[in-house]
BALUM-855125 format. One line per 5 residues: number of its first residue (from 0); for each residue x negated, y negated, z negated of N, C-alpha, C. Coordinates in Angstrom, 1 decimal, decimal comma. Layout:
NUM	X/Y/Z/X/Y/Z/X/Y/Z; ...
REM end
This chain:
0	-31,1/-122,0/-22,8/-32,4/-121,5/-22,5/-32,7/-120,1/-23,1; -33,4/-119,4/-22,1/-33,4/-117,9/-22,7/-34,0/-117,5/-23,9; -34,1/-117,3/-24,9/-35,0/-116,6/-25,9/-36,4/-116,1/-25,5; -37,5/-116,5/-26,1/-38,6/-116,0/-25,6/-38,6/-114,6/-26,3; -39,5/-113,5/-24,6/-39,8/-112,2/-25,4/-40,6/-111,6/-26,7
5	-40,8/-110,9/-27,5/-41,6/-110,7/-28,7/-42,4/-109,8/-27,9; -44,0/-109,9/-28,2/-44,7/-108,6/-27,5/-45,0/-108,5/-29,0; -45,5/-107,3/-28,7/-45,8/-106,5/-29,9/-47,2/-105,2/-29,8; -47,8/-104,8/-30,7/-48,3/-103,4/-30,5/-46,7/-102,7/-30,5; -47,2/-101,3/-29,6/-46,1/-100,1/-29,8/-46,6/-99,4/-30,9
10	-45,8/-98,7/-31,7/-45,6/-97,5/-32,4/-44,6/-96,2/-31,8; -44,9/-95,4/-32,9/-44,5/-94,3/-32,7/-43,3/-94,1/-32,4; -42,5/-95,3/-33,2/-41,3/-95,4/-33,0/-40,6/-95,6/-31,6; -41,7/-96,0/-30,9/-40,6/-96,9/-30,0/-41,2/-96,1/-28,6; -41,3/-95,0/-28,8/-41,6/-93,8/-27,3/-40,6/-93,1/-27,1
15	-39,6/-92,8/-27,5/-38,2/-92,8/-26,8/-38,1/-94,0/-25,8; -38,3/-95,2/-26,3/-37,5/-96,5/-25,4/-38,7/-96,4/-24,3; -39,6/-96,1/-24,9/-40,8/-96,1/-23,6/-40,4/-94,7/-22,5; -39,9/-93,8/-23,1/-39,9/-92,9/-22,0/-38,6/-93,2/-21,6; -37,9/-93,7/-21,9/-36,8/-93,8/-21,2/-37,4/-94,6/-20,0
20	-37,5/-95,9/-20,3/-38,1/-96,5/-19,5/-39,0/-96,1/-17,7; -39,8/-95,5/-19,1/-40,4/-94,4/-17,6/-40,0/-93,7/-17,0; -39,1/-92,7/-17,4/-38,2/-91,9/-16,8/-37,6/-92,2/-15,7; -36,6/-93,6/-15,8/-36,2/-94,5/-15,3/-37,0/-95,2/-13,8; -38,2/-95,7/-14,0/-39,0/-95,9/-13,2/-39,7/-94,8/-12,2
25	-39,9/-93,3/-13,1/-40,3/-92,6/-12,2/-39,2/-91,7/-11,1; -37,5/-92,1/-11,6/-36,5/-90,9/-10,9/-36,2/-92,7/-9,6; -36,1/-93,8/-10,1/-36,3/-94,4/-9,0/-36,7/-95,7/-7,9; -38,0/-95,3/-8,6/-39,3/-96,5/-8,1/-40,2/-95,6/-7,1; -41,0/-96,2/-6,5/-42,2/-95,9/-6,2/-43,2/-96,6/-7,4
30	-42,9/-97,1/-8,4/-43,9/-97,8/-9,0/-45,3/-97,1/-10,0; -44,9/-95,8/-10,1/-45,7/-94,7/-10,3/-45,5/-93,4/-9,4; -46,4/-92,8/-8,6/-46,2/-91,9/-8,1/-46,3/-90,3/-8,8; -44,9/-90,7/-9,6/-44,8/-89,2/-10,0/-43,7/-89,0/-9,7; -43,3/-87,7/-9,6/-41,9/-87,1/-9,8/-41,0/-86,5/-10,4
35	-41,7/-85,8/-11,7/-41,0/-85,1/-12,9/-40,8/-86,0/-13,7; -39,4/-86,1/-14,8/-39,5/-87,0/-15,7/-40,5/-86,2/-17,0; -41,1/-87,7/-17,8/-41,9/-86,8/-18,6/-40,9/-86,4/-19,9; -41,5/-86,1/-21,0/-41,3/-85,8/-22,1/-41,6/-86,6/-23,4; -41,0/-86,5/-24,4/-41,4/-87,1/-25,4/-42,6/-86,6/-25,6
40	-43,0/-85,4/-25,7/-44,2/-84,5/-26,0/-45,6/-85,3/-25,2; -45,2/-85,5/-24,0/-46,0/-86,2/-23,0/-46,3/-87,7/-23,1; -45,1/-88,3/-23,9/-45,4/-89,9/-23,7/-46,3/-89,8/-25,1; -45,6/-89,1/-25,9/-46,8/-88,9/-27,2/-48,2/-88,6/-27,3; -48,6/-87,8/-26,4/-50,1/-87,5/-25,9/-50,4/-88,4/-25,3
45	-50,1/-88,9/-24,4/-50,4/-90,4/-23,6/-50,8/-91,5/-24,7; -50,1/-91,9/-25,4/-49,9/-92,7/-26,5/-51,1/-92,8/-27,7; -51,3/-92,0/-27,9/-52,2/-91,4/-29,2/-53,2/-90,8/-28,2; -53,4/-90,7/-27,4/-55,1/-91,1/-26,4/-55,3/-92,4/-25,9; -54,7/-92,9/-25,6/-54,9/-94,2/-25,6/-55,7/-95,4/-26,8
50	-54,7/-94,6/-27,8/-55,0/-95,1/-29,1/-56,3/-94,7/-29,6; -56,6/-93,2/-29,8/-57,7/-93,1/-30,1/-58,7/-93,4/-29,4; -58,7/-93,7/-28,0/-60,2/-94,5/-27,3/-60,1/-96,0/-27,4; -59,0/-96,9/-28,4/-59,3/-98,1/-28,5/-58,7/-98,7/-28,0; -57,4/-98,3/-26,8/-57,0/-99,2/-25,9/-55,9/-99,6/-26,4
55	-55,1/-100,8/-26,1/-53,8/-101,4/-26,4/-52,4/-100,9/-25,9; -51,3/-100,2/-26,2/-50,4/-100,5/-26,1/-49,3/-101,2/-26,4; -48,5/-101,8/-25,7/-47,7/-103,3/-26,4/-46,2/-102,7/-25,6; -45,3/-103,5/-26,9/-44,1/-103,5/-25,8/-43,3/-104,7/-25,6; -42,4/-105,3/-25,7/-41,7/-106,6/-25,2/-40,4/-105,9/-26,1
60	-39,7/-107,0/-26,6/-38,7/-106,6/-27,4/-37,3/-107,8/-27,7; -36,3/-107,7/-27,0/-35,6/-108,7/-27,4/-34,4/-108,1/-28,7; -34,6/-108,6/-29,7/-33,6/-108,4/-30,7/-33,0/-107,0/-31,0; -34,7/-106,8/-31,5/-34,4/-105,2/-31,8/-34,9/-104,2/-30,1; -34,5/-104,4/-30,0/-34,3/-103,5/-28,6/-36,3/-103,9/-27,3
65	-36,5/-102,6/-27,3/-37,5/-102,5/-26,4/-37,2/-103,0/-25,2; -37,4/-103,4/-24,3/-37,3/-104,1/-22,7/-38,3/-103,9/-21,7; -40,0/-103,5/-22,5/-40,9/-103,0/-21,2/-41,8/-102,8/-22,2; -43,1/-102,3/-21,4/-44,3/-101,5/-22,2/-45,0/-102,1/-20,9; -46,5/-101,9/-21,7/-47,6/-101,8/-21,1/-48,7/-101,4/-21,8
70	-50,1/-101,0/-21,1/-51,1/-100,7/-21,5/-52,2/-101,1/-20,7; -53,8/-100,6/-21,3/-54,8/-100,7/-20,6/-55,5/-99,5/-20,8; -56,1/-98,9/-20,0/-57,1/-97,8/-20,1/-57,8/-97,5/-19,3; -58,8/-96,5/-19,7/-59,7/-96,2/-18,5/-59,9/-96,6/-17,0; -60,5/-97,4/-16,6/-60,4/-97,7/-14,6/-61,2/-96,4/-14,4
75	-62,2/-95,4/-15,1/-62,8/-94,5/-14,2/-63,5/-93,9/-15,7; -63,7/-92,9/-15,8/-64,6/-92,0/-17,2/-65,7/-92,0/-17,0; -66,8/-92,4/-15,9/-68,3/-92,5/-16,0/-68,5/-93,8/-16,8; -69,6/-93,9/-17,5/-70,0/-95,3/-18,5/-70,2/-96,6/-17,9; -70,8/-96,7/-16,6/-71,1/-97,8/-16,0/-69,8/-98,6/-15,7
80	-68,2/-98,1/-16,3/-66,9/-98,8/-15,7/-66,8/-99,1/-17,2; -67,3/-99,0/-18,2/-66,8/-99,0/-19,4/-66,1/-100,6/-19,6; -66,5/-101,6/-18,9/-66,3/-103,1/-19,0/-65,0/-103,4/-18,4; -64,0/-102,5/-18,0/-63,3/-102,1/-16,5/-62,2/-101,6/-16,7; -61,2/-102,2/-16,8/-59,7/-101,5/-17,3/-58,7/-101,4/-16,3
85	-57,8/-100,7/-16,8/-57,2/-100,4/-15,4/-55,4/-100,5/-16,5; -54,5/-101,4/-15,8/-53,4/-101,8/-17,0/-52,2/-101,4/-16,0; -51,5/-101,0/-16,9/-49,5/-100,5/-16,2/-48,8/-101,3/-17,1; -47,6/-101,9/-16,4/-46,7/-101,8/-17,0/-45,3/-101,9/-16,0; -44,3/-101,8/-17,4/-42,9/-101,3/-16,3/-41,7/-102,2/-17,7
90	-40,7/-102,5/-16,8/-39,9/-103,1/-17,7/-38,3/-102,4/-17,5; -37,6/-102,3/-18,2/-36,5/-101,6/-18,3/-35,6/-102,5/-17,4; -34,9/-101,8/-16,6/-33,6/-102,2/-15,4/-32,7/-103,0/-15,7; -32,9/-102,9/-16,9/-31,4/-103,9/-17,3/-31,6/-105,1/-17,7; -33,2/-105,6/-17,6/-34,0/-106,8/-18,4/-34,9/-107,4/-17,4
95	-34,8/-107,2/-15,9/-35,9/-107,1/-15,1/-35,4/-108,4/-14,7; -36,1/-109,7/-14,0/-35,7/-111,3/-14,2/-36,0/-112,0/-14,6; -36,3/-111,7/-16,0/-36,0/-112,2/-17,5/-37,1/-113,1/-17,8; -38,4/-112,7/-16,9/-39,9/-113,3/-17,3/-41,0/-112,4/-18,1; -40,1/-110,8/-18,4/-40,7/-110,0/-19,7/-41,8/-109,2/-18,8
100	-42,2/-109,1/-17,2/-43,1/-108,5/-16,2/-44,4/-109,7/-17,2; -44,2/-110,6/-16,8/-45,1/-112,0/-16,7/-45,9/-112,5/-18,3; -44,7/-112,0/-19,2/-45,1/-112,2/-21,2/-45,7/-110,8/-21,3; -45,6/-109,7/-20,8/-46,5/-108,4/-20,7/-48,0/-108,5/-20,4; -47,6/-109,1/-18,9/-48,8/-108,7/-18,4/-50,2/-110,1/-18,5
105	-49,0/-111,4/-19,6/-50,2/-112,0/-19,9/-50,7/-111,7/-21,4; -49,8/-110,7/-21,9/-50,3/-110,2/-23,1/-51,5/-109,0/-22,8; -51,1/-108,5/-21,6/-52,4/-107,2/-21,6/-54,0/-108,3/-21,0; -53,2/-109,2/-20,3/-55,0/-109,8/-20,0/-55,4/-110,6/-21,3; -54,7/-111,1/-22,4/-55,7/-111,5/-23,5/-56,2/-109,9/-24,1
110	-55,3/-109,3/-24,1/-56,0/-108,2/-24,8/-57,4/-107,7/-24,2; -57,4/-107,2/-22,7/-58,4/-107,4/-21,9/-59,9/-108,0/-22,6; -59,3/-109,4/-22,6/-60,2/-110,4/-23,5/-60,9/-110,1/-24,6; -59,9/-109,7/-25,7/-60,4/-109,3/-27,1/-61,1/-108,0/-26,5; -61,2/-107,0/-25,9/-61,9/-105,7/-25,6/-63,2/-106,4/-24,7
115	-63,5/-107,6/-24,5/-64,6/-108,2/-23,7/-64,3/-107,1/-22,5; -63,4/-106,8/-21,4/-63,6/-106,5/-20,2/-63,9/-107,5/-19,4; -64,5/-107,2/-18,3/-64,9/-108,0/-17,3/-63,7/-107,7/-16,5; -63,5/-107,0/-16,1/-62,6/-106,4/-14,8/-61,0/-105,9/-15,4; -60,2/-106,5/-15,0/-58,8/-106,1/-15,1/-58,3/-105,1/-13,6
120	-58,3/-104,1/-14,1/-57,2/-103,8/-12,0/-56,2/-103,4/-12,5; -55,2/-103,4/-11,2/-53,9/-103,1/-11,4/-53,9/-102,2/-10,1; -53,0/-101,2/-10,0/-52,6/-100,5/-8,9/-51,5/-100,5/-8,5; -50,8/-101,0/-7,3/-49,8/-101,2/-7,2/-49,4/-100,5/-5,7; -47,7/-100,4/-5,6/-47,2/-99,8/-4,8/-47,3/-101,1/-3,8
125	-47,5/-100,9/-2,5/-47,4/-101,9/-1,5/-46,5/-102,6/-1,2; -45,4/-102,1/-1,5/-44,0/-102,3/-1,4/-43,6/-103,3/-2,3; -44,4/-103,3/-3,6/-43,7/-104,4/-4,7/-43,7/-105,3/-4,8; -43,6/-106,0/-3,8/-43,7/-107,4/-3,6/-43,6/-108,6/-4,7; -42,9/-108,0/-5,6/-42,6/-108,7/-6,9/-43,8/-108,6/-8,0
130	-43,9/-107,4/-8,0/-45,4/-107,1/-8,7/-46,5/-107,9/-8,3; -46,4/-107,6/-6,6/-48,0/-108,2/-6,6/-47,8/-110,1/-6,3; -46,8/-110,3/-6,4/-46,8/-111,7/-6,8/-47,4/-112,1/-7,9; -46,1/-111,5/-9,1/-46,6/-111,9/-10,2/-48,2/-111,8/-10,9; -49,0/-111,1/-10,0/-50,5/-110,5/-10,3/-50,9/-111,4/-9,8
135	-50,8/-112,1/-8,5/-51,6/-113,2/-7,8/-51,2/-114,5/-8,6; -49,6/-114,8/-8,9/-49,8/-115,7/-10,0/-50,5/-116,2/-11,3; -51,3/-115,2/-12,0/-51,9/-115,0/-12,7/-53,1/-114,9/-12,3; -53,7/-114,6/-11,2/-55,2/-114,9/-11,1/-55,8/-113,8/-10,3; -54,8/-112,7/-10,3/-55,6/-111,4/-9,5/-55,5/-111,6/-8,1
140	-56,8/-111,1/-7,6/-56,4/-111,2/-5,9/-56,6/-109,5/-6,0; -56,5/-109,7/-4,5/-56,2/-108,2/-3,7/-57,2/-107,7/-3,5; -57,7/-107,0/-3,9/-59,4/-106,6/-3,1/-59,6/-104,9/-2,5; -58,1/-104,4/-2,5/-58,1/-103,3/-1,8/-56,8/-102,3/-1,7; -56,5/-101,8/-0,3/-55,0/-101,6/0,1/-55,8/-100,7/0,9
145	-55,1/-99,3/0,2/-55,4/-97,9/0,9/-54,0/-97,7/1,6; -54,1/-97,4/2,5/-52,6/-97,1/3,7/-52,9/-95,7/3,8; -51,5/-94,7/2,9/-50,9/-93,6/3,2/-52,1/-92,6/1,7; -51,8/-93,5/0,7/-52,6/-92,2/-0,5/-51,3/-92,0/-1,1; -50,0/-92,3/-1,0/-49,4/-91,8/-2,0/-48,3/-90,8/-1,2
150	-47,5/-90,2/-1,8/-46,3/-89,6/-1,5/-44,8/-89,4/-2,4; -43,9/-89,8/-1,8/-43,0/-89,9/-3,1/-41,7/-90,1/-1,9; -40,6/-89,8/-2,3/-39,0/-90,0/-1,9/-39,1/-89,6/-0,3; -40,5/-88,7/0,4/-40,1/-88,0/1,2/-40,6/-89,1/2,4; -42,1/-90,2/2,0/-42,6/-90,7/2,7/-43,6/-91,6/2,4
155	-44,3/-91,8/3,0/-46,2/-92,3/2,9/-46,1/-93,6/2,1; -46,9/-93,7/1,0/-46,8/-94,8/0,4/-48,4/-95,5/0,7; -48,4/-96,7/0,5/-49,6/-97,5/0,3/-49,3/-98,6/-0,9; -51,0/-98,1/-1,5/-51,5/-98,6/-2,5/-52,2/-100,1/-2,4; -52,0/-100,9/-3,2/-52,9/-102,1/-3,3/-53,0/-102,2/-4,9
160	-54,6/-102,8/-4,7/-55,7/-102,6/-6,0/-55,4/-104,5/-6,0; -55,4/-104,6/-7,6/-55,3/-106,3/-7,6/-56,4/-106,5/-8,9; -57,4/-107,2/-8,9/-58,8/-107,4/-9,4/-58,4/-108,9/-10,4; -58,6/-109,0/-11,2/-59,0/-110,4/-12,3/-60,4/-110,0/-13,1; -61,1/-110,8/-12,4/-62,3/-111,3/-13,0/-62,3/-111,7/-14,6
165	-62,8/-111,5/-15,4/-62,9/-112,4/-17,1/-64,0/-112,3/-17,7; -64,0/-113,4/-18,4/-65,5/-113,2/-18,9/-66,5/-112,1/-19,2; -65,9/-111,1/-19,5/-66,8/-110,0/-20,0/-67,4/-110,2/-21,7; -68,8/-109,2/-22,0/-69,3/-109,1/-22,9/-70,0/-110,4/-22,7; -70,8/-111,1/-23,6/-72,0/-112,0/-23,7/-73,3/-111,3/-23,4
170	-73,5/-109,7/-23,6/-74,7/-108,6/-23,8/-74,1/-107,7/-23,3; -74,1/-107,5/-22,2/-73,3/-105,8/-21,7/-74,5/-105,0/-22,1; -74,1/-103,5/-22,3/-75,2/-103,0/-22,6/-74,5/-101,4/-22,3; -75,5/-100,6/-21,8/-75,2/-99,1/-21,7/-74,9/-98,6/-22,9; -73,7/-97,4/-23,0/-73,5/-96,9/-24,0/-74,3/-96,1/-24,8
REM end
């Protein structure tokens, strides 16, 4: 039987394995629509913004060794979304199978929880079939599929938005 994955908070330490990761994902996925690999300089600024507005980063780790990241942040910067997170994650190529998509991304919806959000979304490439399984497994439906916002490998991508509902605050309140 396989070893179960460790999630963890990330540190500082472990943004090498995260940019690799992403690097990785962005030279050949559609799973973020970028195209330049980033930088350490870049995953560090990412990282430490994140952190300082309170949001969670975590990574998955089998014996020593990083295997995927995720996060939650911002769905939108006006106040009225403040309840409203918007979460990524990506798992390294050589670990993908494994169940570490599924121990991620039920670790970012408790987190979700502890932050009292109401609203989880996910943005997804239309094409990932895998992804948006695994998000419907877990509870998210579909509640919106833009055809032709993205661009990437030299042709029209479509987006699907996947929504989980959760309790929320007890007292929402304007900031």
């Amino acid at each position: 039987m396989p070893r179960p994955h460790s999630i963890r908070p990330a540190t500082e330490a472990d943004l090498p394995a995260i940019l690799a990761i992403y690097n990785e994902v962005i030279a050949h996925s559609t799973a973020a629509y970028v195209f330049e690999p980033h930088t350490l300089e870049m995953r560090s600024a990412w990282f430490h913004a994140l952190k300082a507005d309170g949001w969670p980063v975590i990574v998955s780790e089998e014996q020593g060794t990083v295997t995927g990241f995720g996060n939650i942040g911002s769905f939108r910067s006006k106040p009225g979304y403040r309840y409203t997170g918007e979460h990524t994650l990506h798992v390294h190529a050589d670990h993908r199978g494994k169940g570490i998509g599924r121990a991620l991304l039920t670790a970012l919806i408790e987190e979700a929880r502890l932050l009292e959000l109401r609203t989880l979304v996910g943005g997804i490439d239309a094409a990932n079939e895998i992804s948006i399984a695994l998000h419907r497994d877990l509870g998210f439906v579909e509640t919106a599929r833009m055809p032709q916002v993205g661009w990437k490998f030299g042709r029209w991508l479509d987006l699907v938005f996947m929504q989980l509902l959760l309790p929320g605050p007890k007292t929402p309140s304007a900031p």
